[in-house]
N, C-alpha and C positions, 0 to 999 in steps of 0.2 A: 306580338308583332315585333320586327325588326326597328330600335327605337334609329338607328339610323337615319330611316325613310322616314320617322312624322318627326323625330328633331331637328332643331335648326340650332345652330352656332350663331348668337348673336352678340356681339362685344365681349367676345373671352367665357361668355356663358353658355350652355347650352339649354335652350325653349324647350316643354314639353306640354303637349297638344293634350287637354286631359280629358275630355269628353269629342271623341272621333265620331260619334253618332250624324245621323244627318239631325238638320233642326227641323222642329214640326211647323213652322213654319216658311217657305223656302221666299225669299227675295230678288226680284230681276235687275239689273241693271239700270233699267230702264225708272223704275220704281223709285232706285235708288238716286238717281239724275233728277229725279221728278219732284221727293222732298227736298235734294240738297237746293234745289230754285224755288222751292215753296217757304225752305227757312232764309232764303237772300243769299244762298251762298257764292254767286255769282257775283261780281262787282259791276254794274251797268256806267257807271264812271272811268273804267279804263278806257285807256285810249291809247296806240302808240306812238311813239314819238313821230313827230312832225321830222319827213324825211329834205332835207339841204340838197338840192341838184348843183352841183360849181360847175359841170362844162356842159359840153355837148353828149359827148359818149357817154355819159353816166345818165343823160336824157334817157338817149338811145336804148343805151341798156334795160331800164326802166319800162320805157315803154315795149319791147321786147318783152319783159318776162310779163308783162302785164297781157300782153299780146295771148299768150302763150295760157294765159289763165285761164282767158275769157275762152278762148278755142277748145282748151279741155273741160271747162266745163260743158260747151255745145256739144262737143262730142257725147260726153256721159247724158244729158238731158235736151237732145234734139230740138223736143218740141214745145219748149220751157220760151216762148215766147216772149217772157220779159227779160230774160240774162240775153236775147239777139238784141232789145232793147237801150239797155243797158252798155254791150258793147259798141253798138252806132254810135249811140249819143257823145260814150267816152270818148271815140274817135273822133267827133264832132269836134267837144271841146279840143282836143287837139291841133283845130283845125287840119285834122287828114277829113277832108269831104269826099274825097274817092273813096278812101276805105271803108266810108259811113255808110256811101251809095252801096257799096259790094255787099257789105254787111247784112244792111235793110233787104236789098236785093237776094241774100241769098234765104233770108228769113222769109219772104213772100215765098220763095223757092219750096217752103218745108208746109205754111200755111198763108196760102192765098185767101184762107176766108176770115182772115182775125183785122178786124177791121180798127183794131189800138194799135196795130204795126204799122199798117198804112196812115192811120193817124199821125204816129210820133214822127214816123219818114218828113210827110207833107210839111207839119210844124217845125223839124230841121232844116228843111229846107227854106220855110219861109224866115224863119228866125236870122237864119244866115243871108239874107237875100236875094237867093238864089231862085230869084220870080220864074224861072222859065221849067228850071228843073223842078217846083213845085206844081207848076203845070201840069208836066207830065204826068206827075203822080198823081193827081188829080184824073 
């Protein structure tokens, strides 16, 4: 064979691949994901850095790309009931209550019979004091 195609140039040397055979035993990816968290290789202590807002538009922005996340990921899993959750609430904390309304609103839109959606709505709205529009949901 053309040593070309199985060498590689690596720091001024050149590699050579010495047994090309397949292995008798083959390994998946997946397999491979599965020990490297079985030996810890994962660090459950990272965290990233605590992000600094200084004005308004760096808010904005923020919220914006944050926007933008939550929507793509509905997009890709529609019916994933707790990411419509999830975005409300965020909203919530934000105090955007319309958006949280539209949100919740459009999650009933996809399943009207999940009754932890219409739960979280009601308890937003009462948590926020918002007695009349708890009502309704009710």
């Amino acid at each position: 064979e053309d040593d070309s195609v199985m060498g590689r140039q690596i720091g001024g040397r050149k590699t050579q691949v010495k047994n090309k055979s397949a292995a008798e035993r083959q390994i998946t990816a997946e397999q491979m994901l599965r020990e490297s968290m079985e030996r810890g290789g994962i660090d459950d202590t990272f965290r990233p850095p605590k992000r600094v807002i200084t004005d308004h538009q760096e808010l904005g922005e923020l919220r914006m790309q944050k926007r933008k996340e939550y929507e793509d990921t509905i997009r890709r899993s529609r019916t994933n009931m707790g990411v419509w959750a999830q975005y409300a609430l965020w909203e919530a904390s934000q105090k955007e209550f319309e958006r949280a309304r539209s949100i919740f609103e459009r999650a009933i839109d996809v399943d009207y019979r999940n009754q932890s959606i219409w739960l979280k709505y009601a308890e937003m709205e009462m948590k926020n004091r918002f007695v009349n529009h708890a009502r309704n949901v009710w």
